[in-house]
Backbone as XML, in Angstrom:
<?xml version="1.0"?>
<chain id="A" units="angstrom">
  <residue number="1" name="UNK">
    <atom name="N" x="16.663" y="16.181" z="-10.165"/>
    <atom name="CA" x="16.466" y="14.760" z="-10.380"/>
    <atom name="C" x="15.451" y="14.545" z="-11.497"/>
  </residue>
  <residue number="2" name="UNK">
    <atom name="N" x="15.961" y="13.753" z="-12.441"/>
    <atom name="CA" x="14.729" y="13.382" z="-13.420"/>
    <atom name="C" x="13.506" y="12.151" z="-13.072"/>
  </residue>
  <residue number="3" name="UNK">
    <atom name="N" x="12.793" y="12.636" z="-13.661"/>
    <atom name="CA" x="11.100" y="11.500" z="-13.083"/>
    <atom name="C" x="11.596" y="10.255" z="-13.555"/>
  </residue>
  <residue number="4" name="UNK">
    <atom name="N" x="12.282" y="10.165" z="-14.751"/>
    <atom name="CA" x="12.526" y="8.717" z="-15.288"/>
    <atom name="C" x="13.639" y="8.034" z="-14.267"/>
  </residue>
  <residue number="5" name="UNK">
    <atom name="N" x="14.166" y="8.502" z="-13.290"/>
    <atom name="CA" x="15.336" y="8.139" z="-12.529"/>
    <atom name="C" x="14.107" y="7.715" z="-11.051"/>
  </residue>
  <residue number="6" name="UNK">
    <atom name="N" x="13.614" y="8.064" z="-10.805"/>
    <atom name="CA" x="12.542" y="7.662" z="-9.703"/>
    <atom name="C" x="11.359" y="6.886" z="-9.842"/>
  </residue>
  <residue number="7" name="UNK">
    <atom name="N" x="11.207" y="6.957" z="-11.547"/>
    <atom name="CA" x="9.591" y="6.058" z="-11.322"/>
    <atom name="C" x="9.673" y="4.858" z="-10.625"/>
  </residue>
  <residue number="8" name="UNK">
    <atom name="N" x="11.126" y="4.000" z="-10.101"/>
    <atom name="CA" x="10.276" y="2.863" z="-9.831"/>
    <atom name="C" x="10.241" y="3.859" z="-8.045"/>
  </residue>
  <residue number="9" name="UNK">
    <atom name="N" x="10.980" y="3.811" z="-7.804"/>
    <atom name="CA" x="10.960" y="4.192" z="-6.121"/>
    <atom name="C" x="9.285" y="4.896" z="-6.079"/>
  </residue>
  <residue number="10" name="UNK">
    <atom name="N" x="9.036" y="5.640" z="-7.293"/>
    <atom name="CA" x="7.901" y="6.564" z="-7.079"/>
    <atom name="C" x="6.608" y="5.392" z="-6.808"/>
  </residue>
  <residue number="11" name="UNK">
    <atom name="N" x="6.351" y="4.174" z="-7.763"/>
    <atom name="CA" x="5.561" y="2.844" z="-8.047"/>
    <atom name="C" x="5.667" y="2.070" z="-6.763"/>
  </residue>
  <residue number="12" name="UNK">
    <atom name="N" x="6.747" y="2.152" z="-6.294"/>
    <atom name="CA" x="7.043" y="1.417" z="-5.127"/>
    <atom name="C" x="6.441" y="2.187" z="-3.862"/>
  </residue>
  <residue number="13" name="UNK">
    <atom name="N" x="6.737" y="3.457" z="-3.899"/>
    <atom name="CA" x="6.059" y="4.176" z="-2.526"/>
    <atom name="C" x="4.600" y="4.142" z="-2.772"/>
  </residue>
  <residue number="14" name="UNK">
    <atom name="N" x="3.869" y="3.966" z="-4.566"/>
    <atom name="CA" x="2.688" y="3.954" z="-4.474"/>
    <atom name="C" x="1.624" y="2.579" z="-3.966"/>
  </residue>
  <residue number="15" name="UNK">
    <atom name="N" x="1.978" y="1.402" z="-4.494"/>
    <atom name="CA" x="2.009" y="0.137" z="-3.808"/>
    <atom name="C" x="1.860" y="0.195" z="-2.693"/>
  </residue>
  <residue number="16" name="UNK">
    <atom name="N" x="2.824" y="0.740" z="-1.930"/>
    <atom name="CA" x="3.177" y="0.563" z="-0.430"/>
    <atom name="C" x="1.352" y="1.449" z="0.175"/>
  </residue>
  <residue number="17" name="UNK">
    <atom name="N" x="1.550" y="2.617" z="-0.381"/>
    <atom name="CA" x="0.297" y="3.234" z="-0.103"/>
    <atom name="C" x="-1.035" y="2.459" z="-0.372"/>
  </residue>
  <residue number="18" name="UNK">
    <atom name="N" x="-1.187" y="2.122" z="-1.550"/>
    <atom name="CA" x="-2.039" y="1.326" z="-1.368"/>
    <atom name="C" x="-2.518" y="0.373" z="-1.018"/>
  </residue>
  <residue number="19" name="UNK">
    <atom name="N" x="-1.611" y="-0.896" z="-0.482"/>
    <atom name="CA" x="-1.358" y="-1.587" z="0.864"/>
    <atom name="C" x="-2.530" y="-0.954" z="2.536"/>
  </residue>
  <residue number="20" name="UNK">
    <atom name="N" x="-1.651" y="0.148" z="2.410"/>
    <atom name="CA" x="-1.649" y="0.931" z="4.094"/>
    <atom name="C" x="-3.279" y="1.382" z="3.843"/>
  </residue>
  <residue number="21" name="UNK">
    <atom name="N" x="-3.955" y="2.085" z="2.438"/>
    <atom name="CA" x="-5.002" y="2.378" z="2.280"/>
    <atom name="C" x="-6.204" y="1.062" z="2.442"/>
  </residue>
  <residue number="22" name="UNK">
    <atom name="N" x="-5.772" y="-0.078" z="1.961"/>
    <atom name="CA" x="-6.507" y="-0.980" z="1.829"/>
    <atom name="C" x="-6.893" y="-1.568" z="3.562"/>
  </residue>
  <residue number="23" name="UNK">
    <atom name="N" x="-5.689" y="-1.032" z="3.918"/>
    <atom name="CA" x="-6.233" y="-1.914" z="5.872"/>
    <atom name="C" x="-6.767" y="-0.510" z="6.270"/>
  </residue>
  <residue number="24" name="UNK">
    <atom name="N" x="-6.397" y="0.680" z="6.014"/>
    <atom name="CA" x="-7.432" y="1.752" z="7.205"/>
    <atom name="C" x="-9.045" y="1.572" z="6.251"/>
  </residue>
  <residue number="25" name="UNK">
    <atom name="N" x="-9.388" y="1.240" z="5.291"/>
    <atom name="CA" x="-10.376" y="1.316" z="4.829"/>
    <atom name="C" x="-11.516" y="0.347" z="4.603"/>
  </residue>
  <residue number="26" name="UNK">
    <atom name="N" x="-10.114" y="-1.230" z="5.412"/>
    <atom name="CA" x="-11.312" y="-2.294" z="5.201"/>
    <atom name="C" x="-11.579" y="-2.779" z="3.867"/>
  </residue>
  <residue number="27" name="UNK">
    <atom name="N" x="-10.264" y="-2.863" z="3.339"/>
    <atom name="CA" x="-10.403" y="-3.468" z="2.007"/>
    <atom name="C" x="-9.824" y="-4.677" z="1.683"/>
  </residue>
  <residue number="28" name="UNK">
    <atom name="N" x="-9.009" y="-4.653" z="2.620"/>
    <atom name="CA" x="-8.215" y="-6.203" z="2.718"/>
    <atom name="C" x="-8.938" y="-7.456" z="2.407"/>
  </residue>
  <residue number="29" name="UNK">
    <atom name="N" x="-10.576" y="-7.697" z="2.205"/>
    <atom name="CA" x="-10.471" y="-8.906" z="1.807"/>
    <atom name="C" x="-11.115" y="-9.189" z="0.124"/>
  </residue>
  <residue number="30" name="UNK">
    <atom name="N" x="-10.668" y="-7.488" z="-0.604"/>
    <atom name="CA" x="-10.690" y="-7.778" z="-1.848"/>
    <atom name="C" x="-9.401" y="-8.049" z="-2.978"/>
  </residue>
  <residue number="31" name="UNK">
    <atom name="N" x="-8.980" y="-9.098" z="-3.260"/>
    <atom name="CA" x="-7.869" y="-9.668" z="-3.344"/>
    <atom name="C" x="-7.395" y="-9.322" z="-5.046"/>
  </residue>
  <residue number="32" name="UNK">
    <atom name="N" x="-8.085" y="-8.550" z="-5.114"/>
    <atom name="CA" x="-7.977" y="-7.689" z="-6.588"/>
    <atom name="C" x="-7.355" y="-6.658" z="-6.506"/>
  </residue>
  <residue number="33" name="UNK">
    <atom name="N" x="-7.529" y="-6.132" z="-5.492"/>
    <atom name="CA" x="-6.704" y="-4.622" z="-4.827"/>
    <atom name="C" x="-5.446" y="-5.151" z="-4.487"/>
  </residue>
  <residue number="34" name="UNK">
    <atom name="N" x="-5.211" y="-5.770" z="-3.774"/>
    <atom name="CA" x="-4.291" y="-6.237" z="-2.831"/>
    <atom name="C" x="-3.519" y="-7.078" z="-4.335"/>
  </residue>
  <residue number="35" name="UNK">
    <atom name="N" x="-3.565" y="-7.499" z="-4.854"/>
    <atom name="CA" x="-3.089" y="-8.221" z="-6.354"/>
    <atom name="C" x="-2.482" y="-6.915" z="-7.115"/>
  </residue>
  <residue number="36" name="UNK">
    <atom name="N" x="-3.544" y="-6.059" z="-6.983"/>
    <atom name="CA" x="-3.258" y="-4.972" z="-8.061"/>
    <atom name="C" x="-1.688" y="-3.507" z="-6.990"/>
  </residue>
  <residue number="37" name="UNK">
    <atom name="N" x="-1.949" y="-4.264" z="-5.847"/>
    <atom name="CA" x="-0.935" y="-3.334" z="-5.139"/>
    <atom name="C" x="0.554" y="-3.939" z="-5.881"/>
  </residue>
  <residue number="38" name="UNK">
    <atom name="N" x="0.365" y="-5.133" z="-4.837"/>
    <atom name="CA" x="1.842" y="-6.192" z="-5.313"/>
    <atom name="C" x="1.992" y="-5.910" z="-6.747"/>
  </residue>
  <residue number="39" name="UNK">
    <atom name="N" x="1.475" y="-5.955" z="-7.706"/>
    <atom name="CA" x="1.908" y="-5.894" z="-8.902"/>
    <atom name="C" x="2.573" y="-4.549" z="-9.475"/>
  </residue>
  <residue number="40" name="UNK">
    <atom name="N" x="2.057" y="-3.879" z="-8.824"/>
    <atom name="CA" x="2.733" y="-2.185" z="-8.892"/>
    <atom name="C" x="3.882" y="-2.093" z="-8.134"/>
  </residue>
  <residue number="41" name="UNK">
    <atom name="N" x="4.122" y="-2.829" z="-6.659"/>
    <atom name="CA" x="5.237" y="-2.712" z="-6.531"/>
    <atom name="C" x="6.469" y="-3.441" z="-7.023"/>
  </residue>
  <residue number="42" name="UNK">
    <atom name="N" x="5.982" y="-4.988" z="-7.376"/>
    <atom name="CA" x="7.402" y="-5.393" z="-8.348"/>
    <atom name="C" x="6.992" y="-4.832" z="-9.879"/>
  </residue>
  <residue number="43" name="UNK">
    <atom name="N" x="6.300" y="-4.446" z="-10.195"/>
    <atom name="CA" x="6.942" y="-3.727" z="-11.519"/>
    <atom name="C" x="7.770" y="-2.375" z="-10.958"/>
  </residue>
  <residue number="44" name="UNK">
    <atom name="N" x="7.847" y="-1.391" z="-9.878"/>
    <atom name="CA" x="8.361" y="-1.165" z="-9.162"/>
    <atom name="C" x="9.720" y="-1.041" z="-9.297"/>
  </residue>
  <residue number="45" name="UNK">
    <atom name="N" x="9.643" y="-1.965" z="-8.814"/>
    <atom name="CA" x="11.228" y="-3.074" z="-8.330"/>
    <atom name="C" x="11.961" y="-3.109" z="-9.610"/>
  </residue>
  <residue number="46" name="UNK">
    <atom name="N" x="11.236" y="-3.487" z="-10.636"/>
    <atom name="CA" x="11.643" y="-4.150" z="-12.075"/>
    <atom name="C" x="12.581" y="-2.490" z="-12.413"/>
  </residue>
  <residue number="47" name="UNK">
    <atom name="N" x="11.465" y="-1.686" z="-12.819"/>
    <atom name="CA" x="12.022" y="-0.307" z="-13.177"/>
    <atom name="C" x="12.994" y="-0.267" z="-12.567"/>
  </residue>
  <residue number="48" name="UNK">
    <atom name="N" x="12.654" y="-0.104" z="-11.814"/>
    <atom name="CA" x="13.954" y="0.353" z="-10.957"/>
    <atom name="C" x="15.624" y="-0.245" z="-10.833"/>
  </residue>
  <residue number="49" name="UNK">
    <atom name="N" x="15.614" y="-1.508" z="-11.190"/>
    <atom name="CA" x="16.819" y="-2.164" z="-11.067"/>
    <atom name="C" x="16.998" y="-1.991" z="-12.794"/>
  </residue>
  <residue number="50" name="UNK">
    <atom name="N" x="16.118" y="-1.507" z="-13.810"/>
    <atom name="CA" x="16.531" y="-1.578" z="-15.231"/>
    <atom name="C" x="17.396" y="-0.216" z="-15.441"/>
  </residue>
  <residue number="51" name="UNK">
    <atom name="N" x="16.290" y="0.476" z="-14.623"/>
    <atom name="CA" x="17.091" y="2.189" z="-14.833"/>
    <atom name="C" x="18.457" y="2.271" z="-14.295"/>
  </residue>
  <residue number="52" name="UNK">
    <atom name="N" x="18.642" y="1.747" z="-12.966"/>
    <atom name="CA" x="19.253" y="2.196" z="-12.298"/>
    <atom name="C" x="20.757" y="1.542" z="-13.288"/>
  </residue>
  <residue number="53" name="UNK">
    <atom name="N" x="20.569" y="0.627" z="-13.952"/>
    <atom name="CA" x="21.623" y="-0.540" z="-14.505"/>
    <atom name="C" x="21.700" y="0.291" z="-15.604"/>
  </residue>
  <residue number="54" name="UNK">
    <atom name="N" x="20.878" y="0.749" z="-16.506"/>
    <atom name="CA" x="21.107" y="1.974" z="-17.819"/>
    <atom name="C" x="21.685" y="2.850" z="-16.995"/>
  </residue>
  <residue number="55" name="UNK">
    <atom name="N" x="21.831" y="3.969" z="-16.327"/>
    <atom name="CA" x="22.830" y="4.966" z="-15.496"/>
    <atom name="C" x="23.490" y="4.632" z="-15.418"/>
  </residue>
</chain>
């Protein structure tokens, strides 16, 4: 499998992580993190529906 065929799924599982990191660590009420998650996962999303449409 090539990396360029996964980055978004890869952006998207990272988001998601940093989500899950932000509540075991008590970070949830810095809204910069939590901004900066969401934004990683729809760019994410974005990749992902561009690549997948170039294939």
């Amino acid at each position: 499998m090539n990396l360029k065929q996964n980055l978004g799924i890869i952006l998207i599982v990272l988001g998601a992580l940093m989500l899950i990191l932000s509540y075991v660590c008590s970070l949830e009420d810095y809204n910069f993190y939590n901004i900066g998650a969401l934004l990683v996962i729809i760019i994410g999303i974005v990749t992902h529906i561009v690549v997948t449409k170039r294939s």
